[in-house]
Backbone atoms as SQL, in Angstrom:
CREATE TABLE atoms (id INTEGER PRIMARY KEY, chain TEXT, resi INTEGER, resn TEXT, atom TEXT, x REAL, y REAL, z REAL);
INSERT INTO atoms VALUES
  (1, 'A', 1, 'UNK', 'N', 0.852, -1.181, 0.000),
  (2, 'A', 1, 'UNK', 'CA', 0.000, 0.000, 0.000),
  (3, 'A', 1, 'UNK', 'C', 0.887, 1.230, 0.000),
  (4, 'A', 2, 'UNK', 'N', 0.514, 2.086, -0.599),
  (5, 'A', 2, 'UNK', 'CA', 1.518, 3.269, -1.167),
  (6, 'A', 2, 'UNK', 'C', 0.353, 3.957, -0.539),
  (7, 'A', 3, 'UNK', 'N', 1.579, 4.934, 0.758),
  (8, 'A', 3, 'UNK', 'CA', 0.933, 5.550, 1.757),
  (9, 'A', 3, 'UNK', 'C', 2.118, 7.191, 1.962),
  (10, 'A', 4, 'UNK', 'N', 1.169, 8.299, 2.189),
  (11, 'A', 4, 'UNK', 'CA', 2.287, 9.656, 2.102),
  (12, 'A', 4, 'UNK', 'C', 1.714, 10.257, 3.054),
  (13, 'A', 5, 'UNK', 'N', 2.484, 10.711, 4.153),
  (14, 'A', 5, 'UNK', 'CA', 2.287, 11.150, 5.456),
  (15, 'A', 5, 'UNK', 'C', 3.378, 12.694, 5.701),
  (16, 'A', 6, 'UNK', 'N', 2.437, 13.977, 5.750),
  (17, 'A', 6, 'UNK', 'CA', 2.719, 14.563, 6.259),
  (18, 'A', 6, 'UNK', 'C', 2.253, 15.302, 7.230),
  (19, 'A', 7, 'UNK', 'N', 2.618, 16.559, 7.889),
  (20, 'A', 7, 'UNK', 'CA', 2.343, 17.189, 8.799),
  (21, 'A', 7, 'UNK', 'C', 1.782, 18.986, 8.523),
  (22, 'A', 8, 'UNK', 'N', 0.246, 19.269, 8.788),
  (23, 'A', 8, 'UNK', 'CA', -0.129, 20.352, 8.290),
  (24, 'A', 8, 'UNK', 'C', -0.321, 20.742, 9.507),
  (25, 'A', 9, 'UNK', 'N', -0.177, 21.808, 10.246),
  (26, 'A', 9, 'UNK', 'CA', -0.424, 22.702, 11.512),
  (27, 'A', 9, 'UNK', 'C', -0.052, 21.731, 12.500),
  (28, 'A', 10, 'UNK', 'N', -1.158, 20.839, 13.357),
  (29, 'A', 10, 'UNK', 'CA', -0.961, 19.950, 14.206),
  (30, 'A', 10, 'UNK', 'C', -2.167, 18.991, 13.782),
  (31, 'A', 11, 'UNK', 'N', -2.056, 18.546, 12.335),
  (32, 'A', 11, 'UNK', 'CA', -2.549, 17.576, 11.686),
  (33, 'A', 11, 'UNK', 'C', -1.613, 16.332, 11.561),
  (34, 'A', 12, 'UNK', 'N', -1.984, 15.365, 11.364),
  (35, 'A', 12, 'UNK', 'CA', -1.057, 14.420, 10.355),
  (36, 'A', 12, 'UNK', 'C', -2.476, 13.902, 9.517),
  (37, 'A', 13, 'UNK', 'N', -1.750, 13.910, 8.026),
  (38, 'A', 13, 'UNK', 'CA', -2.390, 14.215, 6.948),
  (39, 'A', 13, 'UNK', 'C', -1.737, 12.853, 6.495),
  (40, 'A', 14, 'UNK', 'N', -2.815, 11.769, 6.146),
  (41, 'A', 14, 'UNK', 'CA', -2.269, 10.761, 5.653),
  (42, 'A', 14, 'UNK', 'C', -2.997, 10.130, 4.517),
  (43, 'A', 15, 'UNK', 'N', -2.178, 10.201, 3.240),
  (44, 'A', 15, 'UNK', 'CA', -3.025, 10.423, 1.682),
  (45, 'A', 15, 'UNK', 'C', -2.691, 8.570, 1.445),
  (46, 'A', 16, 'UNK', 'N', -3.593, 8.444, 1.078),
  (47, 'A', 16, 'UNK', 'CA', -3.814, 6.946, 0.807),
  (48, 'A', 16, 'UNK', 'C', -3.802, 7.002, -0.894),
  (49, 'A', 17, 'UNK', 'N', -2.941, 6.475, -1.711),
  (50, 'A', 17, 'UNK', 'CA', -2.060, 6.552, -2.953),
  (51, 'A', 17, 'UNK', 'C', -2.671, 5.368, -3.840),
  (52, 'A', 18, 'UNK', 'N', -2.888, 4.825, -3.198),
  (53, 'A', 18, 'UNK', 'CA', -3.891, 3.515, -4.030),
  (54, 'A', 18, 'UNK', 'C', -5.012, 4.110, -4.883),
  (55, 'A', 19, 'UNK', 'N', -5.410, 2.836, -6.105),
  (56, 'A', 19, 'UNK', 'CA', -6.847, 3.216, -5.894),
  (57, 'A', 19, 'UNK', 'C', -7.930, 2.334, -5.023),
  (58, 'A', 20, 'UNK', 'N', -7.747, 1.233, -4.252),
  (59, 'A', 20, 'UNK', 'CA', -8.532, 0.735, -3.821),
  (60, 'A', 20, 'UNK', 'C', -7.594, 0.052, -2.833),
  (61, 'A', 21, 'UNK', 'N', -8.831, 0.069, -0.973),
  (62, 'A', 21, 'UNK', 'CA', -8.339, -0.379, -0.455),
  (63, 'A', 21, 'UNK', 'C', -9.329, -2.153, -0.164),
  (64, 'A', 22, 'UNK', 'N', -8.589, -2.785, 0.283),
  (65, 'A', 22, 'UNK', 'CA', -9.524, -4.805, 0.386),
  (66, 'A', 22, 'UNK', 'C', -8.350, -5.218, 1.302),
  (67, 'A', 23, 'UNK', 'N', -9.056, -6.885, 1.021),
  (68, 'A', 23, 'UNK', 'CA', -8.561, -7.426, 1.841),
  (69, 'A', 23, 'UNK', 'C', -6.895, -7.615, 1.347),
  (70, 'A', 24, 'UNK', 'N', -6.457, -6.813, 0.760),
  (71, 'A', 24, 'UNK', 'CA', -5.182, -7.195, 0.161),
  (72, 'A', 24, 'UNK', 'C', -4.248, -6.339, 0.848),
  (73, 'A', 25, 'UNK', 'N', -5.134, -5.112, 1.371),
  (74, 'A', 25, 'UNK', 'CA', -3.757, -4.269, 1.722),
  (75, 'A', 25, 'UNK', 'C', -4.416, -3.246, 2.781),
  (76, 'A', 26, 'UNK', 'N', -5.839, -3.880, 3.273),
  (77, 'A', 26, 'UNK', 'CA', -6.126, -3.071, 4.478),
  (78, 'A', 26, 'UNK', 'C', -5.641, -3.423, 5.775),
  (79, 'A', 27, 'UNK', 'N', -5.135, -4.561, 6.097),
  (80, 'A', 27, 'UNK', 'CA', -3.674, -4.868, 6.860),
  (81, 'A', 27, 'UNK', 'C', -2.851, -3.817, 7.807),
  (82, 'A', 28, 'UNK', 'N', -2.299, -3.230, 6.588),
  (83, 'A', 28, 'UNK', 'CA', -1.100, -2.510, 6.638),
  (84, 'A', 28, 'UNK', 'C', -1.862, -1.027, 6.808),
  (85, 'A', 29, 'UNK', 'N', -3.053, -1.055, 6.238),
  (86, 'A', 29, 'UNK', 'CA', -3.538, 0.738, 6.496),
  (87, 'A', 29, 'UNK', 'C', -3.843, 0.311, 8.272),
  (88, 'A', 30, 'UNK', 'N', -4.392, -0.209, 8.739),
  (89, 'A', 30, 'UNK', 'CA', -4.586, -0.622, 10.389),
  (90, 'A', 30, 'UNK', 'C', -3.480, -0.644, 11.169),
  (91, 'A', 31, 'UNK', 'N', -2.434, -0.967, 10.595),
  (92, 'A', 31, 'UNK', 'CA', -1.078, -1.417, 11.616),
  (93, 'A', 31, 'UNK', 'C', -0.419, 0.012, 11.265),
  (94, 'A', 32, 'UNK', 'N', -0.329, 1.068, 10.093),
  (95, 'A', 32, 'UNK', 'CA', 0.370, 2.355, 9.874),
  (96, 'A', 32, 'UNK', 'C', -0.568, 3.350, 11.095),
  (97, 'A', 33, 'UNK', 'N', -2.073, 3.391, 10.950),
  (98, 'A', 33, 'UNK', 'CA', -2.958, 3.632, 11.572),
  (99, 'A', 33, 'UNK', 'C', -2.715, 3.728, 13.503),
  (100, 'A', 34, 'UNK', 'N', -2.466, 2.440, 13.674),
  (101, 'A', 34, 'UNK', 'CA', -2.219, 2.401, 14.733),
  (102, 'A', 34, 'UNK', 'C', -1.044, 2.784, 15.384),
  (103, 'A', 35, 'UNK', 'N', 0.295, 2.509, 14.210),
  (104, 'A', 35, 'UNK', 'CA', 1.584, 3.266, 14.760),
  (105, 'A', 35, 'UNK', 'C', 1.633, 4.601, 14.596),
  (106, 'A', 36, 'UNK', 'N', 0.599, 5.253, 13.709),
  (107, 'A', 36, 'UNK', 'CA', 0.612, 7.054, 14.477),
  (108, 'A', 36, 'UNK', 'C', 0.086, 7.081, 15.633),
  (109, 'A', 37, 'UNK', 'N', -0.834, 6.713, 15.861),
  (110, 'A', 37, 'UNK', 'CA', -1.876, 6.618, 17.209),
  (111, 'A', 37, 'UNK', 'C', -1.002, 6.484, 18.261),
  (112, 'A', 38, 'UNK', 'N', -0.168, 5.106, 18.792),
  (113, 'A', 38, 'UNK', 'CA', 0.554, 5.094, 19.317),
  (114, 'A', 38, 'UNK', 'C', 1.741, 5.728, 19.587),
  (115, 'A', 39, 'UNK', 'N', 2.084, 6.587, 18.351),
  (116, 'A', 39, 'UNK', 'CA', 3.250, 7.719, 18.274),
  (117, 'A', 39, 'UNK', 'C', 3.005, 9.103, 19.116),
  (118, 'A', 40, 'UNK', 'N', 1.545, 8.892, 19.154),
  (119, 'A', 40, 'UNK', 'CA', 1.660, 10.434, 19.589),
  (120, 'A', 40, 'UNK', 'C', 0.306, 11.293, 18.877),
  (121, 'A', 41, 'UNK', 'N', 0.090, 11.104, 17.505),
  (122, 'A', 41, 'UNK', 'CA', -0.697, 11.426, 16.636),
  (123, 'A', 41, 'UNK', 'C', -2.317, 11.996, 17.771),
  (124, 'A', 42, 'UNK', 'N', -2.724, 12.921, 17.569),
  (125, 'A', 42, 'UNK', 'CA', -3.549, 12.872, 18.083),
  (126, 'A', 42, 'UNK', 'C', -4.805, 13.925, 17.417),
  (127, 'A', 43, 'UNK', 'N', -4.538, 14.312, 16.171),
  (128, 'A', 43, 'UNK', 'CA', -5.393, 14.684, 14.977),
  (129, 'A', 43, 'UNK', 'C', -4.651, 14.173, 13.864),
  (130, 'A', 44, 'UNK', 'N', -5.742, 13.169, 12.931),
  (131, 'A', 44, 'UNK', 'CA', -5.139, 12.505, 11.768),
  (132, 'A', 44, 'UNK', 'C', -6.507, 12.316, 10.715),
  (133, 'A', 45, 'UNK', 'N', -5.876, 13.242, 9.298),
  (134, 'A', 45, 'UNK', 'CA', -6.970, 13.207, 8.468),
  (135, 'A', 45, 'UNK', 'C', -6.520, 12.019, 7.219),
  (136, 'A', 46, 'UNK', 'N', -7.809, 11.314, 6.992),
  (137, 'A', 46, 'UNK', 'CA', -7.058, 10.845, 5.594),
  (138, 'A', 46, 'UNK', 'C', -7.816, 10.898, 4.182),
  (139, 'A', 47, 'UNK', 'N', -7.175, 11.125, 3.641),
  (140, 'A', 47, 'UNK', 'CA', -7.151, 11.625, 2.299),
  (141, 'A', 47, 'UNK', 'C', -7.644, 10.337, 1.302),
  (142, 'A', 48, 'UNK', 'N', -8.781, 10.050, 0.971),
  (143, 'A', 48, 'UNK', 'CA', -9.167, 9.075, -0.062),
  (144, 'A', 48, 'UNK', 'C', -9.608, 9.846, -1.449),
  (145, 'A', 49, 'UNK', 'N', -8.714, 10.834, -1.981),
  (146, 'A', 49, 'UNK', 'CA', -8.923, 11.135, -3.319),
  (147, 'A', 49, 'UNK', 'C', -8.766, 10.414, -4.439),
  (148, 'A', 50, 'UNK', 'N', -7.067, 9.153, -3.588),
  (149, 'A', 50, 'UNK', 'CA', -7.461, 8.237, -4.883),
  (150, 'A', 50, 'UNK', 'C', -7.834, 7.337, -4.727),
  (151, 'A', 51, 'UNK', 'N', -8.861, 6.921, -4.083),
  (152, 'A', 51, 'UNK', 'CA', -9.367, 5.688, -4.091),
  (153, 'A', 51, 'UNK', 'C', -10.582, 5.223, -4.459),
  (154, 'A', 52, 'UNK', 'N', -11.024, 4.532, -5.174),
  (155, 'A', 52, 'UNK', 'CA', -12.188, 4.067, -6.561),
  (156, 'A', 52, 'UNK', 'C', -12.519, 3.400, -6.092),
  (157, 'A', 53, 'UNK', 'N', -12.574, 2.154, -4.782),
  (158, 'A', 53, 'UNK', 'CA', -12.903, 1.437, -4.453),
  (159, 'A', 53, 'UNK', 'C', -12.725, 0.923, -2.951),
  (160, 'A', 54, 'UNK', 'N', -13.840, 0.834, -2.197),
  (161, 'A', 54, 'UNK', 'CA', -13.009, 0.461, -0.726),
  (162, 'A', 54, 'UNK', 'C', -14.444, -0.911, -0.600),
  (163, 'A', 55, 'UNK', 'N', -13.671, -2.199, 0.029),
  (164, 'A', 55, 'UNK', 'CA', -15.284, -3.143, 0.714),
  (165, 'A', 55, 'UNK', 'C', -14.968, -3.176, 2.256),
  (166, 'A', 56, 'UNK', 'N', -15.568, -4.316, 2.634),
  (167, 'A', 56, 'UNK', 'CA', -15.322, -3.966, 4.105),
  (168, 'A', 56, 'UNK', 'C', -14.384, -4.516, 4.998),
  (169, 'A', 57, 'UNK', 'N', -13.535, -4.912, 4.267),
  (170, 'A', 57, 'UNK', 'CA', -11.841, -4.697, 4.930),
  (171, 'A', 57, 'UNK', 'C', -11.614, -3.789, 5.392),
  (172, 'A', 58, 'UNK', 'N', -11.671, -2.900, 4.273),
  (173, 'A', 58, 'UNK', 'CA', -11.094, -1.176, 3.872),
  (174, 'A', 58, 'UNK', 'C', -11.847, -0.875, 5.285),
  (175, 'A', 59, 'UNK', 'N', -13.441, -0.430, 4.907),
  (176, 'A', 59, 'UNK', 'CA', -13.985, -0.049, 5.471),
  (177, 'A', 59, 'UNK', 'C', -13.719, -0.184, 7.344),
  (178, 'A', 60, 'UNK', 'N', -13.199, -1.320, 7.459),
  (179, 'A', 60, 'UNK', 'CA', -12.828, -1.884, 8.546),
  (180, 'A', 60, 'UNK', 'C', -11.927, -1.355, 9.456),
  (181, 'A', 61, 'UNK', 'N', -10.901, -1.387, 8.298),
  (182, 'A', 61, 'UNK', 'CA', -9.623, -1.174, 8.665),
  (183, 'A', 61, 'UNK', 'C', -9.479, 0.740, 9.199),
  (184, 'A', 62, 'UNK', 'N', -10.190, 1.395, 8.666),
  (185, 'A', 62, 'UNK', 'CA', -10.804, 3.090, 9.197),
  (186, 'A', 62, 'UNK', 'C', -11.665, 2.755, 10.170),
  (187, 'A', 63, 'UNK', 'N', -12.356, 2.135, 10.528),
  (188, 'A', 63, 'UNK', 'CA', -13.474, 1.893, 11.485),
  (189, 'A', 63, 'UNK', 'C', -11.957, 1.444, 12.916),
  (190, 'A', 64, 'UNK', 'N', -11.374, 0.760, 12.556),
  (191, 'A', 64, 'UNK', 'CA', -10.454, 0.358, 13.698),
  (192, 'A', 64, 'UNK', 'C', -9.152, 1.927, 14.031),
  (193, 'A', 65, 'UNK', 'N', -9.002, 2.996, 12.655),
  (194, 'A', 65, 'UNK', 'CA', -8.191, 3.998, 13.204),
  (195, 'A', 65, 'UNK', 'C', -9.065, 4.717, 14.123),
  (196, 'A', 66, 'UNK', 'N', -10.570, 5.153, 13.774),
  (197, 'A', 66, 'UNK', 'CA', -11.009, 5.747, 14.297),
  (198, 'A', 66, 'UNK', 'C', -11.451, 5.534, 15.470),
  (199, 'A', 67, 'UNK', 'N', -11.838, 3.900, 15.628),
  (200, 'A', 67, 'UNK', 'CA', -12.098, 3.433, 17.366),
  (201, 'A', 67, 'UNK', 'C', -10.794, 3.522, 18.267),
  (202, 'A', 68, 'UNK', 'N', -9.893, 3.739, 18.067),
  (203, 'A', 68, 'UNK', 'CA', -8.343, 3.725, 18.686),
  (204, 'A', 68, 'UNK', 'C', -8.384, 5.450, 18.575),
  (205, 'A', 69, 'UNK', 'N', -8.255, 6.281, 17.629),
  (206, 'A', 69, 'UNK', 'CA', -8.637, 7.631, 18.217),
  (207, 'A', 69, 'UNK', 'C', -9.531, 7.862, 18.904),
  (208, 'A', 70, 'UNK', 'N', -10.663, 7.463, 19.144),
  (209, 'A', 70, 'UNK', 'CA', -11.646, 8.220, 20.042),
  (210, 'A', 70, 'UNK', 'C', -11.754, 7.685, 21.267),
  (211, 'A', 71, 'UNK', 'N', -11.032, 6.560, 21.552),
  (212, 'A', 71, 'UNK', 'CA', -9.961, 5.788, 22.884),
  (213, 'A', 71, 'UNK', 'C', -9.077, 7.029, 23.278),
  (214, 'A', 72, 'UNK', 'N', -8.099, 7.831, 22.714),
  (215, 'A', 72, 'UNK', 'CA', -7.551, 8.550, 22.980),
  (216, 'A', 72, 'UNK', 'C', -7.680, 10.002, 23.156),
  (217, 'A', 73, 'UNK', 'N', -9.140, 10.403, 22.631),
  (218, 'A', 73, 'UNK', 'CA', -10.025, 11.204, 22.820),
  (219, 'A', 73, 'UNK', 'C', -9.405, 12.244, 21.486),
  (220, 'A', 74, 'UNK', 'N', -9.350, 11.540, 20.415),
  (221, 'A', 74, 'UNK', 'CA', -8.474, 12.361, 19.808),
  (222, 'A', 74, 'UNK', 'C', -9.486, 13.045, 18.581),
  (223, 'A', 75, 'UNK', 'N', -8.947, 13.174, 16.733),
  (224, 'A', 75, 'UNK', 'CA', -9.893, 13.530, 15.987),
  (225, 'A', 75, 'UNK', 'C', -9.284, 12.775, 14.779),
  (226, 'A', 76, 'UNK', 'N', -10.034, 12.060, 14.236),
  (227, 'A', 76, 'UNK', 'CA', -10.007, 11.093, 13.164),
  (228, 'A', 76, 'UNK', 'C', -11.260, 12.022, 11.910),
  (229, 'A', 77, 'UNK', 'N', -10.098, 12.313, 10.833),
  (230, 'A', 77, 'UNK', 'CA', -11.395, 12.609, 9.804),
  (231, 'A', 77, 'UNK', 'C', -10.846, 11.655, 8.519),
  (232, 'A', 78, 'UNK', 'N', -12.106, 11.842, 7.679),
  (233, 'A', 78, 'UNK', 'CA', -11.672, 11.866, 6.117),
  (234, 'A', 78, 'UNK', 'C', -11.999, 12.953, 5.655),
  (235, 'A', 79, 'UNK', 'N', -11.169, 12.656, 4.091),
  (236, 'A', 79, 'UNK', 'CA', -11.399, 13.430, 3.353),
  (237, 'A', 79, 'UNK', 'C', -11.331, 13.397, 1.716),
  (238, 'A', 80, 'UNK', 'N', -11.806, 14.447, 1.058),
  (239, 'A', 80, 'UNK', 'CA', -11.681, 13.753, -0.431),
  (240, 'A', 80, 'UNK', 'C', -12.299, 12.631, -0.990),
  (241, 'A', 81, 'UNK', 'N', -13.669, 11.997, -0.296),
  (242, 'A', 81, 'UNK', 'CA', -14.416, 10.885, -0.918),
  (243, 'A', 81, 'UNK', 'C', -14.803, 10.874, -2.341),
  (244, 'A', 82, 'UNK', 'N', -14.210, 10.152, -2.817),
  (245, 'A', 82, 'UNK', 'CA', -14.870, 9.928, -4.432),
  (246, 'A', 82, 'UNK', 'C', -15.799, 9.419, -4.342),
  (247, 'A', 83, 'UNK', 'N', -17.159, 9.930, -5.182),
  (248, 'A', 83, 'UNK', 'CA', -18.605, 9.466, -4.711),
  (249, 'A', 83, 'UNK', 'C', -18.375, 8.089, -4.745),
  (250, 'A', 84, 'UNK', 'N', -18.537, 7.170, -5.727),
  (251, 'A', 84, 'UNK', 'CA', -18.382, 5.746, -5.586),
  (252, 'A', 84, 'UNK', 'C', -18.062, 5.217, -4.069),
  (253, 'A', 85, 'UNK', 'N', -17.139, 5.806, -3.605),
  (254, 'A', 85, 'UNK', 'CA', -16.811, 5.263, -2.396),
  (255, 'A', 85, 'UNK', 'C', -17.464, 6.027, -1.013),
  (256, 'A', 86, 'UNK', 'N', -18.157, 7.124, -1.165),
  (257, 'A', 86, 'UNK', 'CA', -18.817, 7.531, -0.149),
  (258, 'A', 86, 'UNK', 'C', -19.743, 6.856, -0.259),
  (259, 'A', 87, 'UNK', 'N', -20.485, 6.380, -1.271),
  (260, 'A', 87, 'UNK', 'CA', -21.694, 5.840, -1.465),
  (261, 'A', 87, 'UNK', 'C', -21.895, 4.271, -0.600),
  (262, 'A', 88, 'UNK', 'N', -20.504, 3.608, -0.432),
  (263, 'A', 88, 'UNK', 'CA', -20.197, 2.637, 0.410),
  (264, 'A', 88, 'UNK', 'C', -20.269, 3.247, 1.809),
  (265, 'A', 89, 'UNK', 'N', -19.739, 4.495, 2.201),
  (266, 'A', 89, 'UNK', 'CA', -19.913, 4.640, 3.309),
  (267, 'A', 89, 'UNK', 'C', -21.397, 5.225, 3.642),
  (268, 'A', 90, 'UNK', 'N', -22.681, 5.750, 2.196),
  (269, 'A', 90, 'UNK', 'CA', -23.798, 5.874, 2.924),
  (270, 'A', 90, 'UNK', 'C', -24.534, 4.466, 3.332),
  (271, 'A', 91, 'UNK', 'N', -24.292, 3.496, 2.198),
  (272, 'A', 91, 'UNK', 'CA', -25.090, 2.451, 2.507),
  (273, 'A', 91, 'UNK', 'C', -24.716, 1.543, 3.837),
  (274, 'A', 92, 'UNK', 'N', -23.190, 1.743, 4.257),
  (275, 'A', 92, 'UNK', 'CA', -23.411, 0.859, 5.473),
  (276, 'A', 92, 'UNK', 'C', -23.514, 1.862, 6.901),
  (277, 'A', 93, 'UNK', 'N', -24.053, 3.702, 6.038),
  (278, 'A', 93, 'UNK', 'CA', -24.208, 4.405, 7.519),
  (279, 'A', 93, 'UNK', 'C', -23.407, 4.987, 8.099),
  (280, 'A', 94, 'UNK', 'N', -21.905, 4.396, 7.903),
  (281, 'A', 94, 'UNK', 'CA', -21.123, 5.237, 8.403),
  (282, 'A', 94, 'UNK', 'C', -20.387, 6.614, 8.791),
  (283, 'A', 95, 'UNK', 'N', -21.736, 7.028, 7.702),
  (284, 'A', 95, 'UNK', 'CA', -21.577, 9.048, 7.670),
  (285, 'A', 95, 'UNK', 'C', -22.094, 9.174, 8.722),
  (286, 'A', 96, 'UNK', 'N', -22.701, 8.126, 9.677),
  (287, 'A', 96, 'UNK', 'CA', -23.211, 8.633, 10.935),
  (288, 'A', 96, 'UNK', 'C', -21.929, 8.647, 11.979),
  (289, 'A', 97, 'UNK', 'N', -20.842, 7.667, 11.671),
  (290, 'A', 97, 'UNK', 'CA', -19.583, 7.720, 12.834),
  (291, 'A', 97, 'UNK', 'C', -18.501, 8.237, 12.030),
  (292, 'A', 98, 'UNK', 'N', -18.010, 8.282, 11.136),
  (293, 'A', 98, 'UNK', 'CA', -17.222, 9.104, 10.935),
  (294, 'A', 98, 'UNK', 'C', -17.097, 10.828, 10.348),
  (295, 'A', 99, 'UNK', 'N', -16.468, 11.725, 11.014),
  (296, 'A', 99, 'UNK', 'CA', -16.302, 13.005, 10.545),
  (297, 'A', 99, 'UNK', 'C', -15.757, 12.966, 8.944),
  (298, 'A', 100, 'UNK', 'N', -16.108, 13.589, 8.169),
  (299, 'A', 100, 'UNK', 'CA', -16.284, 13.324, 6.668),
  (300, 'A', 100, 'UNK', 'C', -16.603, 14.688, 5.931),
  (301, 'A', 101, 'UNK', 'N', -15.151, 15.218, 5.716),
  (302, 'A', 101, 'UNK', 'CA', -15.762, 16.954, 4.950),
  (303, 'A', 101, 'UNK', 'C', -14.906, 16.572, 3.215),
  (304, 'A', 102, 'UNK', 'N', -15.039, 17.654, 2.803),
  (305, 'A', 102, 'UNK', 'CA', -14.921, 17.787, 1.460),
  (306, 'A', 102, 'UNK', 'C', -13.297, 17.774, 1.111),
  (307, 'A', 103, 'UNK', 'N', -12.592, 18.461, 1.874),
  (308, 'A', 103, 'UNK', 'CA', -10.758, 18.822, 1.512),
  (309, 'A', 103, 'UNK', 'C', -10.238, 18.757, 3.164),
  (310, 'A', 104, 'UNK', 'N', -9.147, 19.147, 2.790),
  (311, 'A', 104, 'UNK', 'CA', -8.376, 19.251, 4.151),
  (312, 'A', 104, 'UNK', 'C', -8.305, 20.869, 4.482),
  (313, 'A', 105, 'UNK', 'N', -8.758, 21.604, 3.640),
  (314, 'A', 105, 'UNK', 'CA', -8.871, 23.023, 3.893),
  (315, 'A', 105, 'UNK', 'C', -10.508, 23.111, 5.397),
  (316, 'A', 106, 'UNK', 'N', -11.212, 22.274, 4.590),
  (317, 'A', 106, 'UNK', 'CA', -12.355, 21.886, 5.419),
  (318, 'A', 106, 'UNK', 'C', -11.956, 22.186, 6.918),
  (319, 'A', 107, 'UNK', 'N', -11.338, 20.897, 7.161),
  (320, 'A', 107, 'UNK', 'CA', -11.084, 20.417, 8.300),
  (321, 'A', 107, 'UNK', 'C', -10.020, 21.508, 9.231),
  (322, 'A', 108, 'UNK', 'N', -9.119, 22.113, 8.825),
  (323, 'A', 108, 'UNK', 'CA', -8.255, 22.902, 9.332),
  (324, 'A', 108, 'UNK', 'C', -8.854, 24.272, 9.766),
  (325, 'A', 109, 'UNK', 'N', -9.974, 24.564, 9.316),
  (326, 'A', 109, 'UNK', 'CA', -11.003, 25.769, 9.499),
  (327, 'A', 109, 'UNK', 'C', -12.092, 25.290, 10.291),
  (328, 'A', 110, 'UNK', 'N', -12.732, 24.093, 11.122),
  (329, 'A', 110, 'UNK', 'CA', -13.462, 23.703, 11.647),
  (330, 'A', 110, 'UNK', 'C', -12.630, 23.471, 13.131);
């Protein structure tokens, strides 16, 4: 999984480079996930602009960054949903638990 991590104000901004995340390589987004968390990380947005496809690995594997941030009382967003793939996150609901804006300009002004 081709993953690019930087640092915007007191963000960590983590752009997911794929186009699709499964059971092939949502793994490694959970275990990167968890070693910011554990680093220290304690606002982390991620960036699904390129991603065309997520099932519920994927889906999973964000469901597990964000239950480990809000353990730490921290702020877990996305960002950049390509409809196709928000549309996965309306049908299983999850626009109800995860924070979900349009850019990272969004989020840095909220």
């Amino acid at each position: 999984m081709n993953l690019n991590l930087e640092k915007i104000k007191n963000f960590s901004v983590l752009t997911i480079q794929d186009e699709r995340i499964d059971a092939h390589n949502s793994a490694k987004l959970k275990e990167y996930l968890l070693d910011m968390i554990e680093s220290g990380d304690t606002h982390i947005i991620v960036q699904l602009k390129h991603v065309r496809f997520i099932d519920s690995s994927g889906l999973g594997a964000l469901l597990f960054g964000h239950k480990h941030m809000a353990a730490k009382a921290g702020q877990f967003a996305l960002t950049n949903i390509q409809p196709q793939v928000l549309s996965m996150f309306e049908l299983t609901r999850l626009t109800r638990v995860f924070e979900i804006y349009a850019d990272i300009n969004e989020v840095l002004t909220n």
